[in-house]
N, C-alpha and C positions, 0 to 999 in steps of 0.2 A: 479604759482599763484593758490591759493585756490578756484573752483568755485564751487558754491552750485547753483543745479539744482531742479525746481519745476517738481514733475512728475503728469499728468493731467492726467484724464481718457477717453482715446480716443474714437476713431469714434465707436462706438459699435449699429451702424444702429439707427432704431428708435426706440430704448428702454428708458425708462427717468423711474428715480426714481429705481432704482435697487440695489435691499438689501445687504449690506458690511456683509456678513457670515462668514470671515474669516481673520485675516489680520497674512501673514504669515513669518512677518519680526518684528524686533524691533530697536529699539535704537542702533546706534552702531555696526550691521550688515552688515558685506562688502558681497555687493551681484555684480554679476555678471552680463552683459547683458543676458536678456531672465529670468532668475531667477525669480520666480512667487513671488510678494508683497503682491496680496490682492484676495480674491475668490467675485465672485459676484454671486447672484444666482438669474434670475428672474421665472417666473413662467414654464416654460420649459426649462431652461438649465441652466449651473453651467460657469462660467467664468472667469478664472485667466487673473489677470493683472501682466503684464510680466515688469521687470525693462528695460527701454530703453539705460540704457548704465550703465559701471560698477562705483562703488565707496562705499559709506560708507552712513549708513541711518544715519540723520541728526534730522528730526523731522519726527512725523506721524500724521498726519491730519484726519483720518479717524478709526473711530471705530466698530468691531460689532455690526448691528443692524442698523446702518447709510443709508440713502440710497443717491446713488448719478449719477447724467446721464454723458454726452459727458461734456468735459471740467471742473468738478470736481478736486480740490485741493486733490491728494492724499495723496505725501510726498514729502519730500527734501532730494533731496542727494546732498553729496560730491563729484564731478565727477573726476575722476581720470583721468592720461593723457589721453590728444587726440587720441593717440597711440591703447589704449586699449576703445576708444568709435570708431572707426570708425563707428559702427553700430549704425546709430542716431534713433531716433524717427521713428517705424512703427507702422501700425494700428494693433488693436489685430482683429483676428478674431478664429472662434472655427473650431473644426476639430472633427469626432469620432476617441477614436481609436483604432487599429486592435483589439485588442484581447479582450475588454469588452462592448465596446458602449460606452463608456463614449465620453466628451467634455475634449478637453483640448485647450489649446492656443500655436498659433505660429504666426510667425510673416512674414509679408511680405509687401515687395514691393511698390504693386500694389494700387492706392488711392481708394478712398471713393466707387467708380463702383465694382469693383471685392469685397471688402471686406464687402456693404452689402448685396450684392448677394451670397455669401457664407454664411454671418452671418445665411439669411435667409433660404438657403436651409438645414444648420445645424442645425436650433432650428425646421425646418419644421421636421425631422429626428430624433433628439436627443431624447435619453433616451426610446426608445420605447422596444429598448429588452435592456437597463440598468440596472445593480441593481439598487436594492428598495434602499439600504442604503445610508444613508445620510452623503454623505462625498464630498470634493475638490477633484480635476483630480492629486493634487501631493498626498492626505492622499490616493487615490485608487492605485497611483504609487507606494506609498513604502510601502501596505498593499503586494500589487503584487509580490513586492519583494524578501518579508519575507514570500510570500504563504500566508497569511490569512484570510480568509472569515469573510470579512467587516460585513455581514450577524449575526454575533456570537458576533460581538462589540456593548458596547454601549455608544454610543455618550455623553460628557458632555460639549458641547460645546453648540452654541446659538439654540433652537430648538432641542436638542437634536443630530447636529450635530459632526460628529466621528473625530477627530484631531490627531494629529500623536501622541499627548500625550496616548491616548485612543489605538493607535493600539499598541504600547511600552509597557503599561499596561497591555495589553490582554497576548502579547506573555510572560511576567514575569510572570502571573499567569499561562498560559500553561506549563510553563517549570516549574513551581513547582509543577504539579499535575502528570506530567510525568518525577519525578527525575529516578523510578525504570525502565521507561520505556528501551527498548536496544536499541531505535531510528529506528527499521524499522517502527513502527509506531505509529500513535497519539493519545492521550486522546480521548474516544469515549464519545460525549454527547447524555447517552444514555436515554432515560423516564425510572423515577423509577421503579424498580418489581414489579406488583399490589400485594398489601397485602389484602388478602380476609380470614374472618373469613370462613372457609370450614365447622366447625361444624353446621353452621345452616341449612345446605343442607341438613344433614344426619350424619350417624355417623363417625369417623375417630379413626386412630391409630397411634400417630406418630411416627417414627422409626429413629433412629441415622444412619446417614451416618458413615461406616468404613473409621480409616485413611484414608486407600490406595486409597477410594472411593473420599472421599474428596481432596489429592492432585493431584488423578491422573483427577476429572474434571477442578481444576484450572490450571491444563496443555493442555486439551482436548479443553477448553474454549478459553485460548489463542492463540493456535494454530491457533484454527476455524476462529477466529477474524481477525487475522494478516497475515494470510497466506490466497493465493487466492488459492482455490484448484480449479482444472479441473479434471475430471475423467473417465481415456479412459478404458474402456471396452473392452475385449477378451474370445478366448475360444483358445486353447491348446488338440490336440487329445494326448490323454495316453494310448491309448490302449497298444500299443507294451509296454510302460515304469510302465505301473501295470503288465502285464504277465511276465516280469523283475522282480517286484520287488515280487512279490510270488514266483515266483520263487528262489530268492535269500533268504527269507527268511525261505528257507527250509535249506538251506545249513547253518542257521547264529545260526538254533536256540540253536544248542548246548553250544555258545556264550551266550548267555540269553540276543540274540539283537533282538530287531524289528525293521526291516528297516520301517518306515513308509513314506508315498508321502513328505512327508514335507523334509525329508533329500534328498533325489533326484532336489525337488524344489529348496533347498538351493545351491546346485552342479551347480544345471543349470541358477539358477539364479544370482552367481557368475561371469560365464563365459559370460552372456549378461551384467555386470556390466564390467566388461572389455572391453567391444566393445564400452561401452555407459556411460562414466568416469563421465557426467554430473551427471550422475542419483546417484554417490557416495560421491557429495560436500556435502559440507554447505555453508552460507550465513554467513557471518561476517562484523560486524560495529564494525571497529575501533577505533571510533569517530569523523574522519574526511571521510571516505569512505567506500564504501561496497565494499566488495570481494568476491570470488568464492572458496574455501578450498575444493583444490580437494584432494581426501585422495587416498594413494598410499597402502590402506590395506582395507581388506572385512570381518568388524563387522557385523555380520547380527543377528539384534534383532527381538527376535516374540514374539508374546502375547500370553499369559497364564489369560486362566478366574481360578481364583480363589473363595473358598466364600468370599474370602474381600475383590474380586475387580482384577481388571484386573492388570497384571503386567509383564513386558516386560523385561525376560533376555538375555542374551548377546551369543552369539559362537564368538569366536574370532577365527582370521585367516581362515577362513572358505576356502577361495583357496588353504590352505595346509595342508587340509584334506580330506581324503577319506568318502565315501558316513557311512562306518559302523562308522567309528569315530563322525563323525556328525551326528547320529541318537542315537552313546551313551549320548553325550553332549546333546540332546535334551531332554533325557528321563532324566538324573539325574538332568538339571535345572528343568525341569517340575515337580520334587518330590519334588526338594529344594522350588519350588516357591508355591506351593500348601500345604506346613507344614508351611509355613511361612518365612526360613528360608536362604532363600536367601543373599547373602551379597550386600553392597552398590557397590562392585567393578564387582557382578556377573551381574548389571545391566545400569554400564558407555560403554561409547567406541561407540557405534553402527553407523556405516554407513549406513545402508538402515533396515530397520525393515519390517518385515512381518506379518501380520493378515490371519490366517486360522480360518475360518467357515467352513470344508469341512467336521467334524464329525459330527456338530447340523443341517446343511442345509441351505436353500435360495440358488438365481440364481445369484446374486449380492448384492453389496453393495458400500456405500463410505467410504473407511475407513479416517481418520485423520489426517495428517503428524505428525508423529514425531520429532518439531520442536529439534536443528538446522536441520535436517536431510532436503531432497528438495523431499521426493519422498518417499512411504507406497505403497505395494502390496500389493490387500487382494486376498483370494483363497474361493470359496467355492464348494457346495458340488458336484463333477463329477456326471454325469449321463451320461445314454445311449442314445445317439442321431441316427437318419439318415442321412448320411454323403453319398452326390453321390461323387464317385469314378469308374472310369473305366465304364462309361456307365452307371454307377447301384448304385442302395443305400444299403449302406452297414452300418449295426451297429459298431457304436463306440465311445468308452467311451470320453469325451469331458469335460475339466476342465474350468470353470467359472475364469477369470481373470480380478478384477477390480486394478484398477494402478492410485491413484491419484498423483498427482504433484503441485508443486510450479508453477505458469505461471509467476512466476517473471523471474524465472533459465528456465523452460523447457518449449519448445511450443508446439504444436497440433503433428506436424510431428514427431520430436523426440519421443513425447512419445507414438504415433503409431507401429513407428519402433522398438521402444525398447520390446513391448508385442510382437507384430508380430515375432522379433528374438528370444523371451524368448518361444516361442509357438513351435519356430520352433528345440529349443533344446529339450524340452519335450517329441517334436515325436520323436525326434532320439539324444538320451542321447550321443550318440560318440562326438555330435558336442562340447559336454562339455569337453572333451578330446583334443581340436585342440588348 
């Protein structure tokens, strides 16, 4: 037998007259027990009215903007078996909860004593560190969800009130302003670039950014943006591994090579990329998940300043090469990449890239990552330090190592370790042998 149930607005302390901001059912609606009907909002807290038992909305008695106290006509429902109402009629009362401040409703028990002694210590409490925005404890639930900062919506509801229509909205328009994005991260809303007429300051010349200048900051940019860099700092003694390499390029010159620190670096840098597999991934989205692409080969790209711009080609296999081969490859990219002429393929592939400053100068720096890459060494210029050793200070030549990273992929310790072993091959180049 068919029974149509009145649902009243319960014991809600001594509150009377309290604004209907929400009613969040219609016609024809099979809601469940606990399933929230209607929001109430009085002057410190926000208030869902929870269906008392399951079935089917019948009529709705009540509007936004309505206001109404204890024993108010809300709606009627169709009550479904007994079976599925075991849970009759309880009092609402509000709760904060854990993770925003917010009010939401539950149900209990306990009569009219416990529920407005809660009521009250809850609106004594409520909303103090709450958001500002103006939404129901279910539109905060399913903003939470979906992640969305309630904050960035805007409400078209009563008051200006946020409704799940509005949060639905928001995220249709985010996902169309980040179709190009690759999903590690979101639309930045950031304030316009101030446009300032400069000429009336004095005089100006304006200059055309090169290509290369132009896509390599729309890379440089991004990067910066979406990757969290950290950047651990080192020094690497070279004394013995520069008396090495003068030495060695006495023996080369007849070859018409120059060993320069940077092919040594690549050698040693290699064999700490073996100890330390993280530092040779990438980060991949799928579309459903992010991954780790750990790469089982040692691309190592370095930057070349050019006059049109900075440009990063490629050694490949660099673990199955000897130190004179990788100082030839370094010099004929470096001619190819400074006449212009580089290919598109002489500058794919790269597993970990390096920046050297060690001809122009400075003590450090933070270099970029080269996104997918997780991980950029920069190198700058060696000098002669005091180094105690054996009781005593003793000069020696000491290389500047900055190492930024990804802190998504690599944390503090790792990328400790990884300089500290890369430092420790430097002093003694055999270790790049083991």
């Amino acid at each position: 037998m068919v029974e149509i149930k009145q649902v009243l607005i319960p014991d809600i302390g001594d509150f009377k007259d309290v604004p209907v901001i929400e009613v969040l059912v219609k016609t024809g609606d099979q809601v469940k027990s606990e399933d929230p009907l209607i929001s109430l909002e009085s002057d410190k807290a926000t208030i869902e009215i929870p269906a008392p038992f399951t079935g089917v909305i019948k009529e709705i008695n009540v509007k936004p903007g309505d206001k109404v106290s204890e024993g108010a006509l809300i709606l009627s429902i169709e009550a479904a078996d007994r079976a599925e109402n075991a849970v009759t009629d309880a009092p609402v009362v509000l709760d904060k909860a854990e993770e925003s401040g917010e009010v939401v409703v539950e149900s209990v028990v306990d009569p009219k004593k416990a529920v407005v002694e809660r009521i009250e210590k809850s609106l004594s409490e409520s909303f103090v560190s709450s958001p500002k925005a103006h939404a129901g404890p279910s539109v905060r639930r399913f903003a939470r969800e979906l992640g969305v900062n309630l904050g960035l919506v805007t409400g078209s509801g009563l008051k200006q009130r946020i409704l799940k229509e509005d949060v639905q909205a928001f995220v249709k328009a985010e996902l169309s302003k980040s179709q190009g994005n690759d999903g590690f991260g979101a639309t930045l809303n950031l304030l316009p670039w101030p446009q300032v007429d400069f000429a009336k300051f004095g005089p100006i010349k304006l200059k055309s950014l090169s290509r290369i200048q132009q896509i390599t900051g729309a890379n440089l940019h991004r990067n910066w943006v979406m990757i969290p860099h950290v950047t651990q700092f080192d020094v690497a003694d070279i004394t013995d591994l520069e008396a090495l390499r003068k030495e060695s390029n006495k023996s080369t010159d007849k070859d018409n090579v120059k060993l320069t620190l940077l092919a040594f670096l690549m050698k040693a840098l290699t064999a700490t990329l073996k100890e330390f597999p993280t530092f040779n991934a990438s980060l991949d989205n799928n579309g459903n998940e992010v991954n780790l692409v750990m790469k089982h080969y040692f691309h190592l790209g370095f930057a070349v300043d050019t006059p049109q711009g900075l440009v990063v080609p490629v050694i490949k296999d660099v673990d199955q090469k000897g130190v004179i081969l990788i100082a030839k490859e370094l010099s004929r990219l470096s001619i190819l990449a400074r006449e212009g002429k580089l290919k598109p393929t002489d500058m794919q592939g790269a597993s970990f890239t390096v920046s050297s400053l060690g001809g122009i100068g400075g003590t450090a720096f933070t270099p970029i990552i080269n996104a997918p890459e997780v991980a950029i060494l920069g190198l700058s210029r060696a000098n002669v330090q005091p180094v105690y050793r054996d009781n005593q200070f003793v000069p020696r030549l000491m290389l500047p190592l900055s190492l930024s990273y990804d802190h998504r992929v690599i944390d503090g310790a790792s990328a400790a370790r990884f300089t500290t072993h890369l430092a420790n091959v430097l002093t003694d180049m055999r270790l790049a042998l083991l």
